[in-house]
VOGU-3710 file (C-alpha; in Angstrom, 3 decimals, decimal comma):
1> xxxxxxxxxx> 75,679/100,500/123,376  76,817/100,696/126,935  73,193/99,267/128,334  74,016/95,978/125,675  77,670/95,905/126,423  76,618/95,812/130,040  74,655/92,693/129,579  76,909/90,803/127,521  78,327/87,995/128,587  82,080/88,459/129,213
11> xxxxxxxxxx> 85,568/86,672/129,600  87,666/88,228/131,892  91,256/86,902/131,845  94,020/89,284/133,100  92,694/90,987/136,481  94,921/91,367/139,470  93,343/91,073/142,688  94,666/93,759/144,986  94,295/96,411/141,780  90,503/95,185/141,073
21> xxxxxxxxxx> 89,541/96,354/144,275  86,803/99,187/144,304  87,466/102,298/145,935  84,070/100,893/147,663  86,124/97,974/148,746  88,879/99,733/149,347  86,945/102,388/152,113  85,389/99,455/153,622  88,843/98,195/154,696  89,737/101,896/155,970
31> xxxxxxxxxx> 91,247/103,107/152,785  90,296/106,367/150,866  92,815/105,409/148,099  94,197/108,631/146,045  95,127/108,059/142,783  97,321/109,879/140,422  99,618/108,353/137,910  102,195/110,102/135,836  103,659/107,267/134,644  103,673/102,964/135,540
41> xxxxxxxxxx> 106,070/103,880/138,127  103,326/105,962/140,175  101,161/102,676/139,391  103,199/100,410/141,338  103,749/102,857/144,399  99,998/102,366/145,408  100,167/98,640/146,537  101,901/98,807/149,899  98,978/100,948/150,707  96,521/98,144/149,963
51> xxxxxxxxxx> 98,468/95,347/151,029  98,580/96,814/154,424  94,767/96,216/154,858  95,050/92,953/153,659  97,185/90,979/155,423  95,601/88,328/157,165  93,397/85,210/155,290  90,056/86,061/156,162  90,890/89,759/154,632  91,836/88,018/151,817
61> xxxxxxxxxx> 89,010/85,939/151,284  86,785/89,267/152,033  88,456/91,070/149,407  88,001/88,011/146,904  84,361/87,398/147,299  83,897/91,290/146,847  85,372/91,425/143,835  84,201/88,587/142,130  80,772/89,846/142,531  81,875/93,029/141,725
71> xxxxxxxxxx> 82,847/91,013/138,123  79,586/89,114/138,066  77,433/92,647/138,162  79,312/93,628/134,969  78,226/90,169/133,466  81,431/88,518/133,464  80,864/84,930/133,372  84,197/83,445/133,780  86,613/85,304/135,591  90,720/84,312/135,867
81> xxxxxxxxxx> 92,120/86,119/138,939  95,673/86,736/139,536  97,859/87,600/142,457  101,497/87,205/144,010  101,033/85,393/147,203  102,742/87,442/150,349  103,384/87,157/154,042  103,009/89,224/156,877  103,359/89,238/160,800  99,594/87,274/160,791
91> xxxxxxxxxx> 99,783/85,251/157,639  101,797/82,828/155,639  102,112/82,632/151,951  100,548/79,234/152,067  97,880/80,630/153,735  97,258/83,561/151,488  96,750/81,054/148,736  94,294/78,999/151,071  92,360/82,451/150,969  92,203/82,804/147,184
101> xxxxxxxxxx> 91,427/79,109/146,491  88,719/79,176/149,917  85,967/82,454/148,358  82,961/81,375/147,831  81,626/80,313/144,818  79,048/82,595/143,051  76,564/80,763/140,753  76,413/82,559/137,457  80,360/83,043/137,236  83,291/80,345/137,127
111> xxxxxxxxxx> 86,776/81,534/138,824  90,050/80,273/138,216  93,445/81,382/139,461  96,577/82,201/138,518  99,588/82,892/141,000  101,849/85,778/139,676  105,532/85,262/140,130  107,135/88,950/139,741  110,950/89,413/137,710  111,819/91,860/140,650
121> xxxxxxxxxx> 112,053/88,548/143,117  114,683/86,157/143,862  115,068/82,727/142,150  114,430/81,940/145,003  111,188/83,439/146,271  109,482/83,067/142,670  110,363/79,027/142,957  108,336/78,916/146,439  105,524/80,653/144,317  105,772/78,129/141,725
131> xxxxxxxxxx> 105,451/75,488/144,431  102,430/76,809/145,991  100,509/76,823/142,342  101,702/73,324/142,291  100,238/72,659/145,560  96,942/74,475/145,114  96,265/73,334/141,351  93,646/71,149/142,124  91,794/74,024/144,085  91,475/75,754/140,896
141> xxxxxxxxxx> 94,878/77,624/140,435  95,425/76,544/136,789  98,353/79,147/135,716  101,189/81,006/136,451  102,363/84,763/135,476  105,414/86,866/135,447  104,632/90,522/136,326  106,328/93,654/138,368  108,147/96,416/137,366  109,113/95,512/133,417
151> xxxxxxxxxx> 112,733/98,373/134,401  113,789/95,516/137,083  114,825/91,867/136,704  115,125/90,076/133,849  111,940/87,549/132,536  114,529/85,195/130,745  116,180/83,785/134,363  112,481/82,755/135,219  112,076/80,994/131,947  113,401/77,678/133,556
161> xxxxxxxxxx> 110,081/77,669/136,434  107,829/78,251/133,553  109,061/75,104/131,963  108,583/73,004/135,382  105,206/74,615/135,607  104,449/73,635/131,769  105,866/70,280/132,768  103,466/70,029/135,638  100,208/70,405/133,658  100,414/74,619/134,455
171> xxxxxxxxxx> 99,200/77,001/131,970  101,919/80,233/131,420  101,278/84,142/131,176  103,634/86,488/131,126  104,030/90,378/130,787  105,782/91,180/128,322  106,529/93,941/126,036  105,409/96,545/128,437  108,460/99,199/127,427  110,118/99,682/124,768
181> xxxxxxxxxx> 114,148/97,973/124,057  113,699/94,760/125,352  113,626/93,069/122,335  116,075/90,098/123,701  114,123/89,259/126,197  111,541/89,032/124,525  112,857/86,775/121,732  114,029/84,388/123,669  111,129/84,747/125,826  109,065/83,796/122,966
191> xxxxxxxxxx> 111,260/81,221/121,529  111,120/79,415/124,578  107,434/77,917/123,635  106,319/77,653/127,233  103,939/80,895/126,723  99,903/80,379/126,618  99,063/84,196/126,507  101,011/87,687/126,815  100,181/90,303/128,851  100,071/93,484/127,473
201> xxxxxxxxxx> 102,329/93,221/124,636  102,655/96,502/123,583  106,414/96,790/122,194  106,659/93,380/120,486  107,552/92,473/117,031  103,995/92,166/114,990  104,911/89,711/112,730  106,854/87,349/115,359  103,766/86,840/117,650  101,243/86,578/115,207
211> xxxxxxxxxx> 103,683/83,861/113,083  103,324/81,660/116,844  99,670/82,932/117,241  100,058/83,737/120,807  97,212/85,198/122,573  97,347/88,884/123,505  95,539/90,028/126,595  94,709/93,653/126,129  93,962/96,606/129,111  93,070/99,362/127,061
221> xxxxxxxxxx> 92,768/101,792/130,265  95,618/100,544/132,103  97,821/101,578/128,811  96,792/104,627/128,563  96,194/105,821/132,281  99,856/104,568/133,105  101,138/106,503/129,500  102,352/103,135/127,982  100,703/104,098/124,497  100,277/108,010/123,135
231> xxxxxxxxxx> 96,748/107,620/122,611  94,315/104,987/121,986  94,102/106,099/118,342  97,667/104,281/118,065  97,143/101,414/120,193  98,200/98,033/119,444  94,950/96,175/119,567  94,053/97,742/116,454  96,770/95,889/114,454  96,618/92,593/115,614
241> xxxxxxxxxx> 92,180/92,936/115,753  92,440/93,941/112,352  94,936/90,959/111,561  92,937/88,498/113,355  95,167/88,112/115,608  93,596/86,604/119,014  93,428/89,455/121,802  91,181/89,192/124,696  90,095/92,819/125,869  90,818/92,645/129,655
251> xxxxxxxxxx> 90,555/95,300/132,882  94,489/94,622/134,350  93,233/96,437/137,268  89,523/97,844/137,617  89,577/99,408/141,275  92,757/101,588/140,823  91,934/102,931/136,611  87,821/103,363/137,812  87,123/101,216/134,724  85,492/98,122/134,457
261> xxxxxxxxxx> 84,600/95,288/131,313  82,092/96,657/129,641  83,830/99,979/129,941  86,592/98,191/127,842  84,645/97,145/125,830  82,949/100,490/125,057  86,301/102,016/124,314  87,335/100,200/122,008  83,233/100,219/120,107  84,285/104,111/119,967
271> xxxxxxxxxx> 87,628/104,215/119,223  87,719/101,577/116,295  84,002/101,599/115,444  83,295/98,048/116,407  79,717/97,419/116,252  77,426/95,248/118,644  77,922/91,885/116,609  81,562/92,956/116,135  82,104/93,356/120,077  79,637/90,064/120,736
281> xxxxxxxxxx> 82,512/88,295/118,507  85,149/89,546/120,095  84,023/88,449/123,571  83,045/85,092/122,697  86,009/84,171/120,873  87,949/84,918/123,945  86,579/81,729/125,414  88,516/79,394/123,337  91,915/81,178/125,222  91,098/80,626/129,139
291> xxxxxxxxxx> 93,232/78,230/131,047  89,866/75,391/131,711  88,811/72,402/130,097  87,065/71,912/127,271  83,623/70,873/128,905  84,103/74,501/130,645  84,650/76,208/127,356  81,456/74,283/125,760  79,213/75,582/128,937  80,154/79,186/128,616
301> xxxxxxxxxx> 79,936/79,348/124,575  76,404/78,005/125,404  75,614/80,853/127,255  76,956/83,329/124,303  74,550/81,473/122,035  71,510/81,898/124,386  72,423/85,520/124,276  73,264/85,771/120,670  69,960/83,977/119,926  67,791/86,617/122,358
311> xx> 69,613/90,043/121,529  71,259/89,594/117,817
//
């Protein structure tokens, strides 16, 4: 299973940048990266670590093309990479999103971006990241994401910069549902109608989502490695797979949980006894939910059928 999972094509659509690096990567840049999480708390204390070894715009352009063949190894054809664009003493936000948008381009994979805006920043600062997606949309940024902390901040003061990014031809993520007794936010979150696809989605009301048909994007690992679900016996993607409800089985953050796609993938083939054509569906369906055209989503299910036709 693993050796066919490991040649399947695959959509990757919720994958933050700094988090996807390889502890490869990671020593290459001067950084033998310990990591122990208790909780999603412990999670977020490892980033100033990283950041600190990339803070100029060639390091982030080294650390993109890196990991985007890193993604192409494990098959994944079309890969959506998200980040929160940052400053430091020797480089401007502008400039980090210049390195982002400036990798080079792998044959055999399409990239797109998405520029994270995170609920623990000001109005302020999360507007000049809306701006700079704005700016850099016709580099290949297509969408926009809320993430951070889900204890800080507040998703619903943000809701009125996912509307001008709606307005402006963006496509919307958001975390949500990450911890438990937030169910206003959520609501009105969700009632909003500016939302493409939810990250995570772990505490949210069943039967609301799947009445608006929102997509779920779904990091098995990162759940359970960061104790957001008991066990994986009792996680969410069961319900809404079994409902057929669209989820996209997703990484979150492949360097720091040692996982990768097709380890994902393989979970899930264990834990709910999803067989090859089962897990061959599931991938291919997750096409139809990436921020791209339509021409894009005709090339890659081409691809699927070339595969389906040589291996099913």
């Amino acid at each position: 299973m693993i050796e066919y999972l490991k040649r399947l094509p695959k959509v990757e659509l919720h994958a933050h940048l700094n988090g996807s690096l390889s502890l490869d990567t990671l020593r290459d840049l001067g950084l033998d990266l310990q990591v122990e999480l208790l909780d999603l708390k412990d999670f977020f204390k490892l980033f100033p670590q990283i950041y600190s070894l990339t803070d100029t715009k060639d390091k982030i352009k080294e650390i993109c093309n890196k990991t985007i063949q890193e993604f192409k190894k494990d098959s994944v054809i079309y890969l959506e990479l998200r980040s929160t664009p940052r400053s430091s003493p020797r480089m401007t936000m502008d400039e980090y999103v210049e390195g982002l948008v400036e990798s080079t381009p792998l044959s055999g994979i399409k990239v797109n971006w998405i520029l994270s805006m995170d609920r623990r920043f000001s109005l302020e600062k999360n507007s000049q990241i809306l701006e700079l997606a704005l700016k850099y949309a016709k580099y290949g940024v297509k969408g926009v994401d809320v993430c951070g902390d889900p204890n800080e901040g507040d998703l619903r003061d943000l809701i009125p910069l996912l509307k001008r990014a709606k307005d402006h031809g963006l496509y919307v993520t958001v975390h949500l549902g990450e911890i438990s007794h937030q169910d206003e936010e959520i609501s009105q979150v969700l009632a909003s109608k500016l939302v493409d696809r939810i990250g995570h989605g772990t505490f949210l009301d069943g039967n609301e989502v799947k009445s608006l048909g929102i997509p779920i994007e779904i990091c098995l690992t990162s759940n359970l490695k960061c104790k957001i679900v008991k066990d994986i016996a009792t996680h969410h993607f069961h319900d809404f797979h079994m409902d057929d409800h669209p989820v996209i089985l997703c990484t979150d953050d492949k360097g720091i949980f040692l996982s990768d796609l097709s380890q994902e993938y393989f979970l899930a083939s264990k834990a709910f006894n999803l067989g090859k054509k089962e897990l061959f569906d599931l991938a291919y369906k997750s096409v139809e939910y990436i921020f791209d055209t339509e021409d894009v989503k005709k090339d890659l299910q081409s691809i699927f059928n070339e595969f389906e036709a040589q291996n099913l």
